[in-house]
N, CA, C and O atoms as a GROMACS GRO file, in nm:
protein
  316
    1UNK      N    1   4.268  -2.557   1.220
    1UNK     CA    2   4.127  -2.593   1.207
    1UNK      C    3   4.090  -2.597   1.060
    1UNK      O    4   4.131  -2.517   0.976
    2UNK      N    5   4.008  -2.698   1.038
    2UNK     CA    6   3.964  -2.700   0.881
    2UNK      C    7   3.847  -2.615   0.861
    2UNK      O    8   3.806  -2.549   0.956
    3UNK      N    9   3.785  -2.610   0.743
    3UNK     CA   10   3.688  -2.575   0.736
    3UNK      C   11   3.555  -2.652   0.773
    3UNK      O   12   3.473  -2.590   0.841
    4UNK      N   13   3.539  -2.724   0.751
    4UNK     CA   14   3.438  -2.837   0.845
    4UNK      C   15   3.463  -2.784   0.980
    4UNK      O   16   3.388  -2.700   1.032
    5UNK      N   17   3.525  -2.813   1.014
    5UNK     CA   18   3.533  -2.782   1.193
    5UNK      C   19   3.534  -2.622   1.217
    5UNK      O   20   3.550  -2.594   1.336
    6UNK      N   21   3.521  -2.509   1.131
    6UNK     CA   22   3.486  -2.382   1.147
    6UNK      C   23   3.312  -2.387   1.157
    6UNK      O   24   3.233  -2.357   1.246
    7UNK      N   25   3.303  -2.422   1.068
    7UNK     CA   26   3.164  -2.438   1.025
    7UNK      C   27   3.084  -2.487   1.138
    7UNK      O   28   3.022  -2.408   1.210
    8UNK      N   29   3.083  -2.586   1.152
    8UNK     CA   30   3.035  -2.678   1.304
    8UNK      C   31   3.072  -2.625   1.430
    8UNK      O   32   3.012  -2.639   1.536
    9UNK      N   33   3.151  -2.577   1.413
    9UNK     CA   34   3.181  -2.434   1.554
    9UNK      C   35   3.074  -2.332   1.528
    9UNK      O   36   3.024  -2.284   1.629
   10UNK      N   37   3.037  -2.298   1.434
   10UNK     CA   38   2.964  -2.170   1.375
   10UNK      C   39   2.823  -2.196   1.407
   10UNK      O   40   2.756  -2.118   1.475
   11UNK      N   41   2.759  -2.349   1.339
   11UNK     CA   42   2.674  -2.365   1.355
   11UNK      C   43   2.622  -2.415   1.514
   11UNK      O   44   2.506  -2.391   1.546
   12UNK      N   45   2.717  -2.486   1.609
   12UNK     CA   46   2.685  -2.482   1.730
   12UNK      C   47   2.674  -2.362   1.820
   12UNK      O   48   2.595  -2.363   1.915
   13UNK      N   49   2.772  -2.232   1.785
   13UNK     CA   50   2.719  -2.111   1.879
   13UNK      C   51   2.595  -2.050   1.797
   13UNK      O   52   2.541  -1.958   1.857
   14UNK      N   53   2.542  -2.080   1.681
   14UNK     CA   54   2.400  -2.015   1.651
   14UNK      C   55   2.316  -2.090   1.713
   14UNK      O   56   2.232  -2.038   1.787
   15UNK      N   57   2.322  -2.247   1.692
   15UNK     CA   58   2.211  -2.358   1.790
   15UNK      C   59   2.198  -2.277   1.923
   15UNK      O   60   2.090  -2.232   1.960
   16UNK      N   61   2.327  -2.260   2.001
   16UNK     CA   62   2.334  -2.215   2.149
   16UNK      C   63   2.291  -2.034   2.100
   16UNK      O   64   2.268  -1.966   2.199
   17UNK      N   65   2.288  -2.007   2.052
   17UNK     CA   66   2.211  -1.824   2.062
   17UNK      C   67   2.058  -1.818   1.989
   17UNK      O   68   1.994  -1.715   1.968
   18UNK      N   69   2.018  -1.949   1.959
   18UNK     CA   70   1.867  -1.929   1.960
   18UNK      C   71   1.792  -1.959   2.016
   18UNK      O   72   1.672  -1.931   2.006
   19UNK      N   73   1.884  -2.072   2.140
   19UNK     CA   74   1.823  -2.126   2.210
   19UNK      C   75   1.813  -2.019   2.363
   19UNK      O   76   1.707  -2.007   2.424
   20UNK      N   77   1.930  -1.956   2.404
   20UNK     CA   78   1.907  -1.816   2.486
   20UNK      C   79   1.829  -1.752   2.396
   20UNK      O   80   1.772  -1.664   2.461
   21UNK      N   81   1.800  -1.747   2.304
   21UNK     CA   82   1.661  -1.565   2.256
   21UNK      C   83   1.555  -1.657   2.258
   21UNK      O   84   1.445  -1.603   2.264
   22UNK      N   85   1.556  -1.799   2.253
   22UNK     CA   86   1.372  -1.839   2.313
   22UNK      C   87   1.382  -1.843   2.428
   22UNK      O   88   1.298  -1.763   2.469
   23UNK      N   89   1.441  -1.893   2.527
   23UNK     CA   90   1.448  -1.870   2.636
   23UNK      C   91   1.435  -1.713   2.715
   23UNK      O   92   1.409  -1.696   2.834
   24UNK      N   93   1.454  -1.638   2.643
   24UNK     CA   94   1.434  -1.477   2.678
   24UNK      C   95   1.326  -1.404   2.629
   24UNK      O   96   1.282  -1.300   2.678
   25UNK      N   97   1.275  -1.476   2.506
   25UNK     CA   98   1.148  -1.397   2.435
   25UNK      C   99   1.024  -1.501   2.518
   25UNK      O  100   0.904  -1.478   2.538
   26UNK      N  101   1.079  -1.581   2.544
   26UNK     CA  102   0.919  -1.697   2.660
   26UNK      C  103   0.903  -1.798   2.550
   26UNK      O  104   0.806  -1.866   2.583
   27UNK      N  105   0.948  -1.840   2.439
   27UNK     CA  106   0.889  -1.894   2.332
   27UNK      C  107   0.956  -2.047   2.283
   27UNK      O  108   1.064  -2.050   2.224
   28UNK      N  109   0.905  -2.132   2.304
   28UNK     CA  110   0.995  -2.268   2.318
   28UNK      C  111   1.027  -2.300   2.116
   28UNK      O  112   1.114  -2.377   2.075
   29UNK      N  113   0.954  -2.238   2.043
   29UNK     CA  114   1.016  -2.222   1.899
   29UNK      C  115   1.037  -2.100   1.851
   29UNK      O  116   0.958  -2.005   1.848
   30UNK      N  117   1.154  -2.106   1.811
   30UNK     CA  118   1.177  -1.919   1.787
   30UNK      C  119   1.061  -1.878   1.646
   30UNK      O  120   1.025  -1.762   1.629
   31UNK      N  121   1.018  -1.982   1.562
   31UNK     CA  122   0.944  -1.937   1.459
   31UNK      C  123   0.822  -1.907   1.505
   31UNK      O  124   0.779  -1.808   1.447
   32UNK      N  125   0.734  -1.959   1.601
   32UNK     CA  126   0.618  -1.923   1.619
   32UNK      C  127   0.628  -1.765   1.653
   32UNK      O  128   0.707  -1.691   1.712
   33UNK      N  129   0.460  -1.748   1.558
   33UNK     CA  130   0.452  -1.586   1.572
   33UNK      C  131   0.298  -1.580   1.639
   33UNK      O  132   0.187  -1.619   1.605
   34UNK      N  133   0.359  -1.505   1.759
   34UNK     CA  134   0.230  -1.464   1.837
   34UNK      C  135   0.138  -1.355   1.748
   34UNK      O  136   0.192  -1.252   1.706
   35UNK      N  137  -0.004  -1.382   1.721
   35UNK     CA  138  -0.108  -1.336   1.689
   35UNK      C  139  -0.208  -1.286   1.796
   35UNK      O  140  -0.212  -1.336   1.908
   36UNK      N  141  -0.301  -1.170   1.752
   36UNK     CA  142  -0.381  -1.133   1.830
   36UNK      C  143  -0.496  -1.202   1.809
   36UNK      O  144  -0.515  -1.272   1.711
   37UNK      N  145  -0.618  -1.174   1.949
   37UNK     CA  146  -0.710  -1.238   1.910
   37UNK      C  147  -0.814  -1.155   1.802
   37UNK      O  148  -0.820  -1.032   1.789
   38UNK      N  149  -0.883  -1.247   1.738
   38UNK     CA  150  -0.978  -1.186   1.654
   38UNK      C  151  -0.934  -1.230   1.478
   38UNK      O  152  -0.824  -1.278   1.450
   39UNK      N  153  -1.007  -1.212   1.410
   39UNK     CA  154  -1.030  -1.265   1.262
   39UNK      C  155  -0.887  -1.178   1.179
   39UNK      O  156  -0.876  -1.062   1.221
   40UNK      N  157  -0.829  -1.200   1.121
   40UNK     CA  158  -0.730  -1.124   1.080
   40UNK      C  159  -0.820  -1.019   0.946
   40UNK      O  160  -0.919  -1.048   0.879
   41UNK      N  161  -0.720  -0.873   0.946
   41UNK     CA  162  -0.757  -0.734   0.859
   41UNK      C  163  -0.763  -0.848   0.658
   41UNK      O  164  -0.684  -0.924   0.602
   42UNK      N  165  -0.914  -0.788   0.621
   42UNK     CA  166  -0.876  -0.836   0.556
   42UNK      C  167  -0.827  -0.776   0.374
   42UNK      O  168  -0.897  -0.693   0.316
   43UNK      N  169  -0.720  -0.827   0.318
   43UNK     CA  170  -0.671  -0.730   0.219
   43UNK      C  171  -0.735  -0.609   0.134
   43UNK      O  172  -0.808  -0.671   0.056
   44UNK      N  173  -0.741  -0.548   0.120
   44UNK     CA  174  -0.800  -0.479  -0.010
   44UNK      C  175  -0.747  -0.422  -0.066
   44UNK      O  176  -0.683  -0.338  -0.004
   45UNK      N  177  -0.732  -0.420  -0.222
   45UNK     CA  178  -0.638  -0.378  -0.316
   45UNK      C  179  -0.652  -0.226  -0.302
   45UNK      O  180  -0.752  -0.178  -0.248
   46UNK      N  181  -0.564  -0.157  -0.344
   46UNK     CA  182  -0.571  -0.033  -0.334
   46UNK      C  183  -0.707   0.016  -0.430
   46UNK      O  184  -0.728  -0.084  -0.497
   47UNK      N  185  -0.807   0.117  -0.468
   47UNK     CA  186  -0.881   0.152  -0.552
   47UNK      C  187  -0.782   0.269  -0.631
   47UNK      O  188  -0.709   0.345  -0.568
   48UNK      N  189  -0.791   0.266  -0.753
   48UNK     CA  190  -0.765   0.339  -0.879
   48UNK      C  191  -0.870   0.395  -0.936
   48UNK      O  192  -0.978   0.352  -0.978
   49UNK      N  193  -0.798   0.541  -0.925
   49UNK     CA  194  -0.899   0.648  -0.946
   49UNK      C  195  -0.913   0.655  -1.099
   49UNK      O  196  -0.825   0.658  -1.184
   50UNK      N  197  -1.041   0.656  -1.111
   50UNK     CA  198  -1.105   0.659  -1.274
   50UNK      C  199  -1.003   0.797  -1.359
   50UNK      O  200  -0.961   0.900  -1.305
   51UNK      N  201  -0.983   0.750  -1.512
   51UNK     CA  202  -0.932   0.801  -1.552
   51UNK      C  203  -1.001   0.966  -1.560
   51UNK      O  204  -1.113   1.006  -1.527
   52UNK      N  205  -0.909   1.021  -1.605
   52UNK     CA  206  -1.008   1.224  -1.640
   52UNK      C  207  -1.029   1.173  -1.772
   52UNK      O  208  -0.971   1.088  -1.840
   53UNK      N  209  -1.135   1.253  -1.793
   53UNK     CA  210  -1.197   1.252  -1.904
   53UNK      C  211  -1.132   1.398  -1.977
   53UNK      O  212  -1.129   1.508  -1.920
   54UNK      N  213  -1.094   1.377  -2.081
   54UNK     CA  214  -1.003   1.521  -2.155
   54UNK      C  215  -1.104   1.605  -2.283
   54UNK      O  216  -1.141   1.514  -2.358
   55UNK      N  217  -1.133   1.675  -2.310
   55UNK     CA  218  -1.255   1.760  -2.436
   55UNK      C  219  -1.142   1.790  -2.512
   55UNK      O  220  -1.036   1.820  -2.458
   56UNK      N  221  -1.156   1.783  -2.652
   56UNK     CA  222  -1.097   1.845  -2.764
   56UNK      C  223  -1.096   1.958  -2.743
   56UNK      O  224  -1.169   1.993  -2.650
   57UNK      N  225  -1.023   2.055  -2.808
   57UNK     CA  226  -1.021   2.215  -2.807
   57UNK      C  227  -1.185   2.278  -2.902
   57UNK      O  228  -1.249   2.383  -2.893
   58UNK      N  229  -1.204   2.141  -2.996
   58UNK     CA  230  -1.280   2.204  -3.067
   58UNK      C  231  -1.430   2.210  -2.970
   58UNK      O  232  -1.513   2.300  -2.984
   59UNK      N  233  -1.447   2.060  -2.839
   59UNK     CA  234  -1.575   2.090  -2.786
   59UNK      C  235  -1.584   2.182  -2.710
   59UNK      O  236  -1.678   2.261  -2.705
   60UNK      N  237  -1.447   2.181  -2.612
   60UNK     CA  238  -1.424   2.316  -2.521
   60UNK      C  239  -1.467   2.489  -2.629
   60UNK      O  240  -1.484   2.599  -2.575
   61UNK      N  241  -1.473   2.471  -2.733
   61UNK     CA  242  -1.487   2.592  -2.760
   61UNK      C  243  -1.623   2.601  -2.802
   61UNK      O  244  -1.677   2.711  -2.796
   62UNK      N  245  -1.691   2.496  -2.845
   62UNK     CA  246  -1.814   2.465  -2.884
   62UNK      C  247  -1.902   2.501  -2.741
   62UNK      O  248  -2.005   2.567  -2.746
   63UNK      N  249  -1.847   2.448  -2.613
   63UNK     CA  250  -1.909   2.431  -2.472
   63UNK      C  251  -1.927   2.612  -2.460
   63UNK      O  252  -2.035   2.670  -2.449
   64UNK      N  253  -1.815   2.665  -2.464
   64UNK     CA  254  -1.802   2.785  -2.415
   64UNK      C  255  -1.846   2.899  -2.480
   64UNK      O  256  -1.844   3.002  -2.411
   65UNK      N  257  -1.893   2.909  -2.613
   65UNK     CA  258  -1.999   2.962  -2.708
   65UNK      C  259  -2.113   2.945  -2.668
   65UNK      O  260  -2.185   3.043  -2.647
   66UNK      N  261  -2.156   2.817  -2.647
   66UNK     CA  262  -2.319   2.806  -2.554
   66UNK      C  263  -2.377   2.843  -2.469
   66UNK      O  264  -2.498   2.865  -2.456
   67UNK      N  265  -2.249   2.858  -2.366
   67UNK     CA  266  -2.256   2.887  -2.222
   67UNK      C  267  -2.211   3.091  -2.235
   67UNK      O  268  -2.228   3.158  -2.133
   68UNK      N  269  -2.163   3.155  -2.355
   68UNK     CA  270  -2.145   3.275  -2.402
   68UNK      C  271  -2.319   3.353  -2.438
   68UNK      O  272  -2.366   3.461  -2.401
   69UNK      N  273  -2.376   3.246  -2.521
   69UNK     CA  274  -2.507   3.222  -2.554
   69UNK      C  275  -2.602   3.247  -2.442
   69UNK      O  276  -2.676   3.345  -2.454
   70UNK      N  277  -2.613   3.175  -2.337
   70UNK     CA  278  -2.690   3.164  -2.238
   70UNK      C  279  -2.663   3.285  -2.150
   70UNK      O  280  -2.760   3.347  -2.107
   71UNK      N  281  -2.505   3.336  -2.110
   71UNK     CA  282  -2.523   3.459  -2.018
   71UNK      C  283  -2.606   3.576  -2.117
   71UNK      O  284  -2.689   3.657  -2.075
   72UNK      N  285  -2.555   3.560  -2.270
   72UNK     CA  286  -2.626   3.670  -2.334
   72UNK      C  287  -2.839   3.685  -2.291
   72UNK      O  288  -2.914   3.776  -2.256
   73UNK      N  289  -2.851   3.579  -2.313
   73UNK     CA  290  -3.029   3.591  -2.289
   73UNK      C  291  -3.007   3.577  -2.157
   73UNK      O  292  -3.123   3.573  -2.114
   74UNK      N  293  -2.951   3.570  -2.084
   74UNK     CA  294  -3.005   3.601  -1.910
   74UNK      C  295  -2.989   3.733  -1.898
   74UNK      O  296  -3.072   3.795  -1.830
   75UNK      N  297  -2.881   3.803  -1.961
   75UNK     CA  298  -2.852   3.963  -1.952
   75UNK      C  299  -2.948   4.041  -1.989
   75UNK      O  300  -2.969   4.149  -1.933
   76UNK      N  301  -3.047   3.980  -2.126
   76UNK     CA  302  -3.138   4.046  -2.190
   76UNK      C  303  -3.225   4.066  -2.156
   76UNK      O  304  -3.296   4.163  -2.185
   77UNK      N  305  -3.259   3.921  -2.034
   77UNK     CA  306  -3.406   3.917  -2.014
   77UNK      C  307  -3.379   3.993  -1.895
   77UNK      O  308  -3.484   4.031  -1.844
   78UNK      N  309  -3.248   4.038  -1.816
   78UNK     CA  310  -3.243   4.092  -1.705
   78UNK      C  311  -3.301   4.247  -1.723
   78UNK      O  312  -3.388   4.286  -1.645
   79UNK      N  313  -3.263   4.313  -1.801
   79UNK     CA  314  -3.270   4.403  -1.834
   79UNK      C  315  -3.440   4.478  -1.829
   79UNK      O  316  -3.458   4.593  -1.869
   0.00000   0.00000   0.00000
């Protein structure tokens, strides 16, 4: 057998095995794709979460002096 005539053997038992799996799936073209009814889902990109916002060491220490500040006069006035 040549190669031509492998080939054409090859390609006639795939013709004949797609034609049994439409015949078994109900479907007279094997490409058609059954869909449901109704409007199809429609895409949405994933959302990306906003970057963090990062403080210098110098505001973090600036923040935390203020907020050192403020328990002091709540303590005072508690008193």
């Amino acid at each position: 057998m040549t190669t031509q005539e492998i080939l054409a053997a090859i390609d006639a038992e795939i013709s004949k095995l797609q034609q049994v799996r439409a015949a078994l799936s109900g479907y007279s073209d094997p490409t058609v794709v059954k869909r449901g009814p109704g409007r199809p889902k429609k895409i949405v990109a994933p959302v990306k979460a906003p970057a963090k916002r990062v403080l210098s060491d110098a505001a973090r220490a600036k923040i935390a002096a203020a907020q050192k500040k403020r328990w002091a006069a709540s303590r005072k006035a508690a008193k």
